[in-house]
N, C-alpha and C positions, 0 to 999 in steps of 0.2 A: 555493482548491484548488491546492494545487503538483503539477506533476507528478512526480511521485516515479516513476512507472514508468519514467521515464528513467536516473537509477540505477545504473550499470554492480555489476555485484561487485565487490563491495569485496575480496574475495583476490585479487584482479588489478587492483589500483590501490597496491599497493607504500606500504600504511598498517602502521604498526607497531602491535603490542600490541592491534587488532580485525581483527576476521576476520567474514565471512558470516552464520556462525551466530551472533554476538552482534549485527551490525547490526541495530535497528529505525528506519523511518522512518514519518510518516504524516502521511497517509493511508498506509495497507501500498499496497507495489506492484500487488498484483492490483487492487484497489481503485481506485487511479489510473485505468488500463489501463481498467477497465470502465466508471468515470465517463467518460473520457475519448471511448472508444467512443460511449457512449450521448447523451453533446450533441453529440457529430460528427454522428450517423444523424438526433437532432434538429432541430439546424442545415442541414446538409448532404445528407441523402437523404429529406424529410421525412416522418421518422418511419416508413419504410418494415422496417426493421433490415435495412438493407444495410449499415450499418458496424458495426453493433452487435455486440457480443460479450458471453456472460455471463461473469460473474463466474467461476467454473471453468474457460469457454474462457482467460478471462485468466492463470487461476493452470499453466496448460500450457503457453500463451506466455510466461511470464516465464522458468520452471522449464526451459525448454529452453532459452532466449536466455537466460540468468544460471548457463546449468548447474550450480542447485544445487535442491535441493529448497525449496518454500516452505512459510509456518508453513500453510496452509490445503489445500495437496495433499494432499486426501482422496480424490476419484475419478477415476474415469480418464474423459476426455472427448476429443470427436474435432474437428478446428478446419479447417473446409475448407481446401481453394486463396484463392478469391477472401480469405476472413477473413484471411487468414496476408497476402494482396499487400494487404489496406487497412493492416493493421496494421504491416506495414512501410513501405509510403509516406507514409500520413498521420500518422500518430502516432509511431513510433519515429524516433531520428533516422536520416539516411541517412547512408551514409559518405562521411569529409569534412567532412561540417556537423555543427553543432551540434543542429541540430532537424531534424524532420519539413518538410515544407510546408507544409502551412499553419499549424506552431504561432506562428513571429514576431509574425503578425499575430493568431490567434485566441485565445491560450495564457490572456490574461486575461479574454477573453470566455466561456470556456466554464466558469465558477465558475459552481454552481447550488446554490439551496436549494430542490428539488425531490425529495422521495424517493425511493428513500435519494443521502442525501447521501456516505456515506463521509468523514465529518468525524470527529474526535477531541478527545477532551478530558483531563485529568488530575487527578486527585484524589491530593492529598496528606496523609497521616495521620502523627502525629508526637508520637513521646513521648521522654523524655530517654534512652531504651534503641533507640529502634527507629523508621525512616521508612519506611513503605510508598508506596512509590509506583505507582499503578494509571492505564492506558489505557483510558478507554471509548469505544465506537464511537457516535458519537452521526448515527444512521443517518436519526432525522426520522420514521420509521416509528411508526404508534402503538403496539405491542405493544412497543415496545423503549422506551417513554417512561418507565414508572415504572421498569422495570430494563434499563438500558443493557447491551448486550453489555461483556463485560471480555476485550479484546485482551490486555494484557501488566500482567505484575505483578513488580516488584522491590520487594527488603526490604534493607533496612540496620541491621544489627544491631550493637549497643555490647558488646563480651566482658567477662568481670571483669577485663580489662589494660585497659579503657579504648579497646580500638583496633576499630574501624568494621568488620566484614564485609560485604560484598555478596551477596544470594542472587539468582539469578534471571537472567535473567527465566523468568517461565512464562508460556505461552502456552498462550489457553482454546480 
């Protein structure tokens, strides 16, 4: 499990030719952010959800700290005090450093195969016109076992010039 909610924006990292809106990383950042929460309160405040945050709390803390909108901000949610001070001292890094507090020491401890995981995978489909390349969320959950959630979809299409297009991505 990397932590990707670490992450800064990418239009404010001075990269040529990607921007924001085409970055994907994964596990997606909210995703990070909320695994990452959820073995801290399990490690750390046993199991109480003192540090815990959902998944939606996440995608408002990113969406504010990355000021950009994310692929999953759908509703609007409210993220106390205390939430906002764990998620800034334990988990985000502070300024200055490079990590949080306790990540040096914890960052590879806290990988879980415990439901949902927020894990990914990719499935590649491929004919001499056309590569689909698809993201699945492979969450561990049993209703998502036979049919995985699909995060992101690009397609690479061959034109009658012979020359490769990009479509995509789309996001489900």
């Amino acid at each position: 499990m990397n932590a990707t909610h670490k992450i800064p924006n990418i239009d404010h990292c001075g990269l040529d030719g990607v921007g924001e809106t085409d970055f994907r990383c994964y596990p997606l950042r909210e995703d990070s952010l909320a695994l990452f929460s959820r073995v801290y309160d399990r490690r750390f405040g046993l199991g109480t959800g003192l540090f815990r945050i959902t998944p939606a709390q996440a995608v408002k803390l990113l969406a504010e700290r990355l000021e950009t909108q994310l692929v999953r901000q759908k509703e609007e949610v409210s993220v106390g005090r205390w939430k906002r001070f764990v998620i800034d001292r334990l988990i985000f890094p502070l300024p200055g450093r490079g990590h949080g507090f306790l990540q040096p020491i914890f960052s590879e401890l806290l990988d879980t195969n415990k439901p949902p995981m927020f894990k990914h995978f990719l499935r590649i489909d491929a004919t001499q016109n056309e590569v689909t390349i698809r993201c699945y969320a492979a969450s561990g959950c049993l209703d998502h076992e036979c049919n995985p959630p699909v995060e992101d979809t690009v397609r690479c299409i061959r034109g009658t010039d012979d020359r490769w297009t990009w479509q995509g991505p789309s996001h489900s």
